[in-house]
C-alpha positions in Angstrom: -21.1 49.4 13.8 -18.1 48.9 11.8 -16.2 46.9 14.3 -19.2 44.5 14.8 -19.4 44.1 11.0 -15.9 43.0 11.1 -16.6 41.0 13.9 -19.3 39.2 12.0 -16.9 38.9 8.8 -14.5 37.5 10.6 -16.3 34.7 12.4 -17.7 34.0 9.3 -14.4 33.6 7.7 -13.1 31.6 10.5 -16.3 29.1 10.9 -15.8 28.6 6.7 -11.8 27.7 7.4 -12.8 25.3 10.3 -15.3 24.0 7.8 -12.7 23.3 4.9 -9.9 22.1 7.1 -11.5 19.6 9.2 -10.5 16.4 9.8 -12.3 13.3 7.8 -14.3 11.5 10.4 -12.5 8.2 8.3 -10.4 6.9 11.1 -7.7 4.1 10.1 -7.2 1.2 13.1 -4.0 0.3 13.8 -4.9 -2.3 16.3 -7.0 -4.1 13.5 -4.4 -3.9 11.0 -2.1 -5.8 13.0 -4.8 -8.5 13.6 -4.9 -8.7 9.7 -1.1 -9.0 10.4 -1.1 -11.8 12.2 -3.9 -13.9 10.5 -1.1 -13.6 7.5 1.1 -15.2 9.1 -1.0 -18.2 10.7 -1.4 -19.1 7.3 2.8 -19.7 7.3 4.7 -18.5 4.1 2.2 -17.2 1.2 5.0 -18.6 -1.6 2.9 -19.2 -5.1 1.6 -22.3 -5.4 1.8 -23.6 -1.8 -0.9 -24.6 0.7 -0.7 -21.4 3.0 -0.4 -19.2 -0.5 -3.8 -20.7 -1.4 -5.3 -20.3 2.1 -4.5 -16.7 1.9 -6.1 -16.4 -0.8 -9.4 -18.0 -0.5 -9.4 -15.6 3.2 -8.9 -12.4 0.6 -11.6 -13.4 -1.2 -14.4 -13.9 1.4 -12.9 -11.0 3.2 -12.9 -8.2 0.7 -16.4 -9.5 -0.8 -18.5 -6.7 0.1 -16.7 -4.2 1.3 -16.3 -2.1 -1.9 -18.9 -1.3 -4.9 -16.6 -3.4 -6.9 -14.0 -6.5 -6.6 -12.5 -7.3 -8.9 -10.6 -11.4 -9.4 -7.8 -11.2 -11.8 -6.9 -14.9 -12.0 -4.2 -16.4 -14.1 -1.1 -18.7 -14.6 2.1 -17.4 -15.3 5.2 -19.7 -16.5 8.1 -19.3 -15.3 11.6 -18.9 -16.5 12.4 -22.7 -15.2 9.2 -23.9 -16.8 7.0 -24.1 -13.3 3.3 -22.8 -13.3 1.9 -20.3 -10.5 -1.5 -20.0 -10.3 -1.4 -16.3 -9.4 -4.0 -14.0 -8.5 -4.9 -10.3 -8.0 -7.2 -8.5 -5.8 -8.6 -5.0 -7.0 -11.5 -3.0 -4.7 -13.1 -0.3 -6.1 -14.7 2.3 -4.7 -16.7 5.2 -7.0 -15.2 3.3 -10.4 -16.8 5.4 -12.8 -15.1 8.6 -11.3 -13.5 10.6 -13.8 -10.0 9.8 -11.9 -8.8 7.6 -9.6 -6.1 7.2 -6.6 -4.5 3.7 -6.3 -2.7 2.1 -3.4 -0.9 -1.0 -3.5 0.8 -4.0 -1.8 2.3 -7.6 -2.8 0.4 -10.2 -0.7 2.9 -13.3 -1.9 6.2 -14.3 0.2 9.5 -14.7 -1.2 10.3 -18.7 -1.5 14.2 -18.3 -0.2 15.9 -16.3 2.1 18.6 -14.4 0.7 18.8 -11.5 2.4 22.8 -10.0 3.3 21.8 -10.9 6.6 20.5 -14.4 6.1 23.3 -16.1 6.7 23.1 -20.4 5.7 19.1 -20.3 6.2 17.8 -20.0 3.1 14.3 -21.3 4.3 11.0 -19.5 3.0 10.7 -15.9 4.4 8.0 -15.7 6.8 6.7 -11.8 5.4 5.7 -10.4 8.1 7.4 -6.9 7.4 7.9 -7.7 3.7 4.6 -8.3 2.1 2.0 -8.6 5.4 2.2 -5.0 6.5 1.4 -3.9 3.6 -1.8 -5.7 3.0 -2.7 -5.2 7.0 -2.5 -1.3 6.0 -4.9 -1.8 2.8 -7.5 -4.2 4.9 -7.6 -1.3 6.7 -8.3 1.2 4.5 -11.0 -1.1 2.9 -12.5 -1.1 6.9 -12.9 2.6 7.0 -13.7 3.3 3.2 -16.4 0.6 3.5 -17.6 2.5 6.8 -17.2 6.1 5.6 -17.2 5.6 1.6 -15.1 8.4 -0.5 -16.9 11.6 -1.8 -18.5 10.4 -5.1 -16.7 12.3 -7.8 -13.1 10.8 -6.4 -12.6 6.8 -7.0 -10.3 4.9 -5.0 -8.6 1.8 -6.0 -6.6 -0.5 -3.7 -4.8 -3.3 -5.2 -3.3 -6.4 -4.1 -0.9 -7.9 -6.3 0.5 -11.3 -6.3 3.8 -12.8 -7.6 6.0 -9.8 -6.6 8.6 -11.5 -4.4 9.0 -15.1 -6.4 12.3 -14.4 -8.5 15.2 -12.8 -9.2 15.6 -9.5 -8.5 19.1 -8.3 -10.0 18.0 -10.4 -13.3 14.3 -9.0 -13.0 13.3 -12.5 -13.5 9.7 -13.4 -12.2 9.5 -10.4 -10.3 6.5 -8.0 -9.8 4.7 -10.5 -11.9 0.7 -9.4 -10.1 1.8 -5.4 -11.1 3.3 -6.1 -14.8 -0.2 -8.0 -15.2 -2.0 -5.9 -13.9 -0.7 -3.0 -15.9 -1.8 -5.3 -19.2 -5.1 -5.9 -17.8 -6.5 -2.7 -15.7 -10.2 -1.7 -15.9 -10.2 0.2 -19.3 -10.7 3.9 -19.1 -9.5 4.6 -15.8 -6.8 7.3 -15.3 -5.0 6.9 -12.3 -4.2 10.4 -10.8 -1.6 8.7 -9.0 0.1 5.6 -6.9 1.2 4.9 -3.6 2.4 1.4 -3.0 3.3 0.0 0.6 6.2 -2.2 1.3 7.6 -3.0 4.4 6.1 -0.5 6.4 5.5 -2.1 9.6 8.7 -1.9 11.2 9.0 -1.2 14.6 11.6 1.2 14.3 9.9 2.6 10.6 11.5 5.6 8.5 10.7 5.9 5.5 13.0 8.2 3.1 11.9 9.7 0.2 12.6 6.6 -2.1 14.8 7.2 -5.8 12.7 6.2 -8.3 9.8 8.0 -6.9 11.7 11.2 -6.6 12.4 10.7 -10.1 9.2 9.4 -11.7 6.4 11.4 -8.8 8.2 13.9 -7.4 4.7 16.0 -6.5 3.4 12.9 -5.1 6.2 12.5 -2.9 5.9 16.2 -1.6 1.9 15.5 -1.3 2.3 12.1 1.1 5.0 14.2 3.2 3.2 17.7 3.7 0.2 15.4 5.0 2.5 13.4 7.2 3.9 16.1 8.3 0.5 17.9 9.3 -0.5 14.4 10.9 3.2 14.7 13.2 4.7 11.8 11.6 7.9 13.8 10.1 9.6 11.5 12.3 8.9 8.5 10.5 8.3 10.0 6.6 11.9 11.7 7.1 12.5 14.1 3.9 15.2 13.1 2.9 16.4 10.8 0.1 16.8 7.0 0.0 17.6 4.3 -1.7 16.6 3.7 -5.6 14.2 0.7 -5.1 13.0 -1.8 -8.1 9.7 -2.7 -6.6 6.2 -2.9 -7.8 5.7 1.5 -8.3 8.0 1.3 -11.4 6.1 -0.7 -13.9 3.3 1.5 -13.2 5.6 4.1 -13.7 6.3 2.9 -17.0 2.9 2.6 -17.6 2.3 6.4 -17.1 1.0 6.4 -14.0 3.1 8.7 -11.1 4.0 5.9 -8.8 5.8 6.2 -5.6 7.1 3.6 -3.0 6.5 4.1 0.6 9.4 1.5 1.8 11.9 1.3 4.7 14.7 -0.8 3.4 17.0 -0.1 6.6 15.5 -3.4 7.6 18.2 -6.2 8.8 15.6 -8.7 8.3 15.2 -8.0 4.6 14.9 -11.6 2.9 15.9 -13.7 5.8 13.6 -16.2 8.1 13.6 -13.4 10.7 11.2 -11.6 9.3 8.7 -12.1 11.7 6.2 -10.7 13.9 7.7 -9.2 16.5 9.9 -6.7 14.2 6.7 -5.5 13.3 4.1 -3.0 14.8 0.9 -1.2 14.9 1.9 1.5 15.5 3.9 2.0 12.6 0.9 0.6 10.4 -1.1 3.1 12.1 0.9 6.2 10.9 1.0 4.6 7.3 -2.3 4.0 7.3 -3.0 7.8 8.4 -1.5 9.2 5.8 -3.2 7.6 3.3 -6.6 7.9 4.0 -5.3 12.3 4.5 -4.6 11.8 0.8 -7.7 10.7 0.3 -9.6 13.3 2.5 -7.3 16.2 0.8 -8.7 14.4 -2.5 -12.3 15.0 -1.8 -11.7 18.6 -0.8 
């Protein structure tokens, strides 16, 4: 009798643990990311105030329509240092946004106007984006796929934000940079408390590793730990190495400053950095399907 009992106790035990750890039924596509990839780039460089940056843009807006209880337009025109106007614009989808607390996961959607990249040589043409700025958003279209299929557990909100006017300036004077996050840090929904951030950049290289980026060791370090444990579990240690990286200026830090744990998820081993080589075929889905894995476990581990 008493070994039965145990029997029963145990299988009981074991069905609950099979209960609490099972996998989210919230798959993410790579295969469709990379289409979003490459409808990106048909539009040619997304550089504010171009054609092809305001064909992007009208394709976010019919796209995302829809696919989250909430989307939200920020629109506006910011002046530059040299006096030019950008018409500029975020993209904010919201699911669950009168949860208590909320998860947020970035990208810049915008292009960089000149290559000038250590490898980029005499070209200074417009950077095509295809690692730098288009993997990113192909990894949050994809996320809004399978949120808008399976939604999040209604007590945890989910925010994912495209931001515009990151890549337009100068970076060592921090001169009409990260223009869409600074705005958007003067202008989020009121109320919300942001349990944390993940921002992607240049995540779609064929060869990805990402290392555990400076600022966000400095600023998130439990986020960081977070993201890796669940790649790990997923068996992507081999592309979320754990070790340290380089200390990045990119969109996580005003949001940082803002008081919101921000970290960076961001290969910068990337020879095509700011050049015209940026291009499709360094890219891959693949490595937008492991990033894109890991961030809908953070979400799952969320809802547990």
């Amino acid at each position: 009798m008493f070994s039965v009992r145990v029997l029963v106790i145990a299988t009981a035990a074991l069905s609950l643990a099979c209960r609490q750890e099972a996998p989210s039924p919230r798959a993410f596509d790579g295969a469709a990311a990379f289409g979003y990839l490459e409808t990106q780039l048909a539009f040619g460089p997304r550089i504010p105030g171009t054609e092809g940056h305001e064909a992007m843009a009208g394709w976010l807006d019919s796209l995302l329509a829809g696919r989250a209880d909430t989307l939200v337009r920020q629109r506006w025109v910011h002046v530059t240092a040299a006096g030019d106007s950008l018409p500029l614009t975020n993209f904010l989808l919201r699911y669950n946004p009168d949860a208590q607390a909320h998860l947020l996961f970035l990208a810049h959607w915008d292009t960089r106007p000149h290559a000038d990249g250590p490898q980029a040589g005499d070209n200074d043409g417009p950077v095509p984006g295809a690692n730098d700025g288009a993997s990113g958003v192909a990894v949050l279209l994809g996320m809004a796929d399978a949120l808008h299929r399976y939604p999040p557990a209604a007590d945890v909100g989910i925010d994912l934000l495209l931001v515009d006017g990151e890549d337009y300036g100068i970076f060592s004077e921090q001169v009409d940079v990260l223009i869409g996050t600074r705005y958007f840090v003067e202008h989020r929904p009121p109320g919300v408390r942001y349990r944390y951030a993940i921002l992607f950049d240049m995540i779609g290289d064929k060869d990805l590793r990402i290392p555990q980026e400076g600022n966000s060791l400095i600023g998130a370090p439990d986020v960081v730990e977070a993201v890796w444990d669940a790649a790990k579990d997923l068996g992507y240690s081999h592309i979320f190495v754990p070790t340290p990286g380089q200390t990045v200026d990119d969109d996580h830090v005003p949001l940082q400053q803002a008081g919101i744990p921000a970290i960076d998820l961001i290969d910068f081993e990337y020879p095509a950095w700011h050049t015209v080589d940026d291009t499709i075929d360094k890219v891959s889905a693949e490595s937008l399907q492991a990033v894109g894995a890991v961030a809908l476990e953070m979400i799952h581990r969320a809802e547990r």
